[in-house]
C-alpha positions in Angstrom: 5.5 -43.0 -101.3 7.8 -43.4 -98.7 6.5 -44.6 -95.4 8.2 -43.0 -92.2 7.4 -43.5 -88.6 8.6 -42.3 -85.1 11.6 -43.9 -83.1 15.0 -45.1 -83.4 14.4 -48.9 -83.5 13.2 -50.8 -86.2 10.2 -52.4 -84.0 8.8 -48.4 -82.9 7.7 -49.0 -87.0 4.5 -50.8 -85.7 3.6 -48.2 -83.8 0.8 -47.1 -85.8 -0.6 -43.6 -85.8 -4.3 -44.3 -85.1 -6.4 -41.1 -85.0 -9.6 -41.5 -87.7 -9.7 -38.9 -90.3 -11.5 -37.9 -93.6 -10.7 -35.1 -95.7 -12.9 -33.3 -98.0 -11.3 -30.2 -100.6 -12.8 -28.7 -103.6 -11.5 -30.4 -107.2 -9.9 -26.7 -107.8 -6.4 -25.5 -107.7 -5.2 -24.6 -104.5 -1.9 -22.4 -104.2 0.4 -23.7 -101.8 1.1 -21.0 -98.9 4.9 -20.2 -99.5 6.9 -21.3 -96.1 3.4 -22.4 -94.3 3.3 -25.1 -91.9 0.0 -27.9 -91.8 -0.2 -28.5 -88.5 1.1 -27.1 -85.0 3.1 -30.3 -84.7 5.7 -32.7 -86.3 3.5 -34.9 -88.2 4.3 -39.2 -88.4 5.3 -38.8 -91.9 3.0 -42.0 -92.5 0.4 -40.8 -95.2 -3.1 -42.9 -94.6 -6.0 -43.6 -97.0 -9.7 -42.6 -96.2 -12.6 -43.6 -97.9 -16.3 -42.8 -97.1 -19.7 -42.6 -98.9 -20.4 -39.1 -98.4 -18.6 -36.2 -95.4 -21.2 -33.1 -94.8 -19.7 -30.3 -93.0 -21.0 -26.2 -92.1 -18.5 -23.3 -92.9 -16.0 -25.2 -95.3 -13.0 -23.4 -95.4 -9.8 -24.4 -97.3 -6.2 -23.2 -98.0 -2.8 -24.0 -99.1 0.0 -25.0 -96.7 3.3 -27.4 -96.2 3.3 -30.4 -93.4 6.8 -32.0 -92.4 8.1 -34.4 -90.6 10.9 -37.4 -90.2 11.2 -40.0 -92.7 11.3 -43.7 -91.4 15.7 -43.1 -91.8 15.0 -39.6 -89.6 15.3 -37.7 -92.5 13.7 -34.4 -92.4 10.5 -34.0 -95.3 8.2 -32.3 -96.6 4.8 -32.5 -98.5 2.4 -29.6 -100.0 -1.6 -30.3 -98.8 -4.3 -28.9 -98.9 -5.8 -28.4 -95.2 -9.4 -28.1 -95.0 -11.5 -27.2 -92.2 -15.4 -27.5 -90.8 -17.4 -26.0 -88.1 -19.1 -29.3 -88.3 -19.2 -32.4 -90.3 -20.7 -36.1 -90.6 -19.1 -38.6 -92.2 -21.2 -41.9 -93.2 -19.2 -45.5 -93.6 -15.9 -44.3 -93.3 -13.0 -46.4 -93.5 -9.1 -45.8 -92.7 -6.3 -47.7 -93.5 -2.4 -46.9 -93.2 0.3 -49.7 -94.2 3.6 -49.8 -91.9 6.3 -51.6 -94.2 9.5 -53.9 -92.7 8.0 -54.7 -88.8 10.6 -57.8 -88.0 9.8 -61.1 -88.5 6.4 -59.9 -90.2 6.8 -57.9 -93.0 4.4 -55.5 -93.9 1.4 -54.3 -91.4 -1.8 -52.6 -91.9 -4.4 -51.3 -90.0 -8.2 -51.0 -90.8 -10.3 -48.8 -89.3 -14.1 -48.8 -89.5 -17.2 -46.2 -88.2 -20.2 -44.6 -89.0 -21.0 -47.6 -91.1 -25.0 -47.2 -89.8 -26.3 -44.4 -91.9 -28.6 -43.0 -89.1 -25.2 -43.2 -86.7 -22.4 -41.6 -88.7 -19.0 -40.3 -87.4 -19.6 -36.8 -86.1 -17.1 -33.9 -85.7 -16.6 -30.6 -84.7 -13.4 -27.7 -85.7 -12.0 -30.3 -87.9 -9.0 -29.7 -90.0 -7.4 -31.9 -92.6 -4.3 -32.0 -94.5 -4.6 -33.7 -97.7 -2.8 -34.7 -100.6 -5.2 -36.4 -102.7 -9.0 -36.4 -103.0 -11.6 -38.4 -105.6 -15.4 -37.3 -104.6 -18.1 -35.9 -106.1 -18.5 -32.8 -104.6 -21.5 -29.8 -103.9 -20.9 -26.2 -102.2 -23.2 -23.7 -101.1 -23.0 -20.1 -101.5 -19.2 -20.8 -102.3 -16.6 -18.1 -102.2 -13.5 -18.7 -104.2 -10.2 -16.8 -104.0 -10.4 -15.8 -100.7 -6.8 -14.5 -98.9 -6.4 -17.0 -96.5 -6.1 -14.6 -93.9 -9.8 -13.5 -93.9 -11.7 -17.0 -94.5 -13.4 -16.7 -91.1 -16.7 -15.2 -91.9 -17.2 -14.2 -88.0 -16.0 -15.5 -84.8 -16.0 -19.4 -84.1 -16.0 -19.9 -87.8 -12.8 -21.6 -89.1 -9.9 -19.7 -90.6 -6.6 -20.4 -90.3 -6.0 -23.5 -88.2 -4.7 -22.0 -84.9 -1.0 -22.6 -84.4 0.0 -23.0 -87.7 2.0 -20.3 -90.0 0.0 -20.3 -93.5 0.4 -17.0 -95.6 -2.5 -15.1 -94.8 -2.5 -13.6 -98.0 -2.1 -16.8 -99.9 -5.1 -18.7 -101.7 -8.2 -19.5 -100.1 -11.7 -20.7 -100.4 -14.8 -21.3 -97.8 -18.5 -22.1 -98.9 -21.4 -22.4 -96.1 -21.9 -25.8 -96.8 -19.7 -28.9 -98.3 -21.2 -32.2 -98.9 -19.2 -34.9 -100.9 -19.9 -38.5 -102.0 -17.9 -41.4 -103.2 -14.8 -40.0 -101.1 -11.6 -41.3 -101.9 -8.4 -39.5 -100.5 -4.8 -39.5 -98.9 -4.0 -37.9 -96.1 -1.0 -36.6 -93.5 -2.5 -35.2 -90.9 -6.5 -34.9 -88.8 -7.2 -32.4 -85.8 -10.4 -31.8 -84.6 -12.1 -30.4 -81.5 -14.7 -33.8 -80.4 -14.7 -36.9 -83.4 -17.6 -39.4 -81.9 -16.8 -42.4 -83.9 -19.9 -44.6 -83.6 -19.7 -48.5 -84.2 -16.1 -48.6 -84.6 -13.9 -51.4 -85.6 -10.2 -51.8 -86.0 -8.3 -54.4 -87.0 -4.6 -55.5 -87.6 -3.5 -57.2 -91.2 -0.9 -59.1 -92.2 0.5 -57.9 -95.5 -0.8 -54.9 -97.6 -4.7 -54.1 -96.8 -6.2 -51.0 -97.7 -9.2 -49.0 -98.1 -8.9 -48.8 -102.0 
């Protein structure tokens, strides 16, 4: 995977990208949303890694889409996700991790980041959307429904749909369940936006070399 960040010299590599995320999708095939964009702005192009022990979220909704952004060279890119969104979620001993390669004098950089570890005071969040590329979990839905047009996830208003801003095919592929709750999360990820994210007990640290969350 090719690692990009912003800026034009060589030292703007180190600056990481360090907004906590965790994605959960469904282990089904999701068809991408043809000309879609992720997010509502230019992502890092820095893909991160996310571990947890288990994310429970309300009103799970999930579709296909297309994030881009600038290689570390300024290229222009491109990656299929998977963007899923939650009213609500909670997200026990979550760690994130994200590797900036080349930083002068150094070498490779990476950043660990650490909350929720405290069962009774996980991570909390609210109108969270995630654009993944990768997931490993065991997962469990409630009163799923499963080929869904995109268009028409949102069961009523203030439920997620469509993440605002963005241009996903609203007739494309989509799914939403009432409830999500996954264990033994493993994933990569481009891009996190949520309303509030209370990150409770966190810790982050800078490494020396290649550290990651798995």
């Amino acid at each position: 995977m090719e690692s990009v960040a912003r800026g034009g010299t060589r030292w703007k590599r180190f600056a990481l990208v360090m907004v906590p995320s965790v994605a959960a999708t469904a282990a089904i095939g999701i068809g991408l949303a043809q000309g879609a964009l992720a997010a509502s702005f230019s992502i890092s192009g820095q893909e991160f890694k996310v571990k947890a022990d288990s994310l429970a979220g309300t009103n799970f909704v999930q579709y296909g889409s297309v994030a881009s952004g600038k290689t570390l060279d300024g290229k222009d890119f491109a990656a299929p996700v998977a963007v899923s969104g939650f009213k609500s979620a909670t997200i026990t001993n979550m760690c994130q991790s994200v590797v900036t390669p080349d930083v002068p004098f150094i070498g490779s950089v990476s950043l660990e980041l650490r909350a929720g570890t405290d069962p009774k005071k996980p991570v909390e969040a609210s109108n969270l959307y995630l654009d993944v590329s990768e997931l490993k979990a065991d997962a469990e839905f409630g009163n799923i429904d499963i080929g869904v047009a995109a268009g028409s996830l949102a069961k009523k208003d203030g439920d997620p749909g469509i993440q605002p801003g963005t241009r996903a095919n609203p007739y494309g592929f989509g799914q939403r369940a009432d409830t999500a709750k996954l264990t033994g999360v493993e994933q990569k990820a481009w891009a996190t936006t949520a309303g509030t994210f209370k990150l409770s007990g966190l810790k982050l640290k800078l490494h020396k070399g290649v550290k990651e969350c798995f």
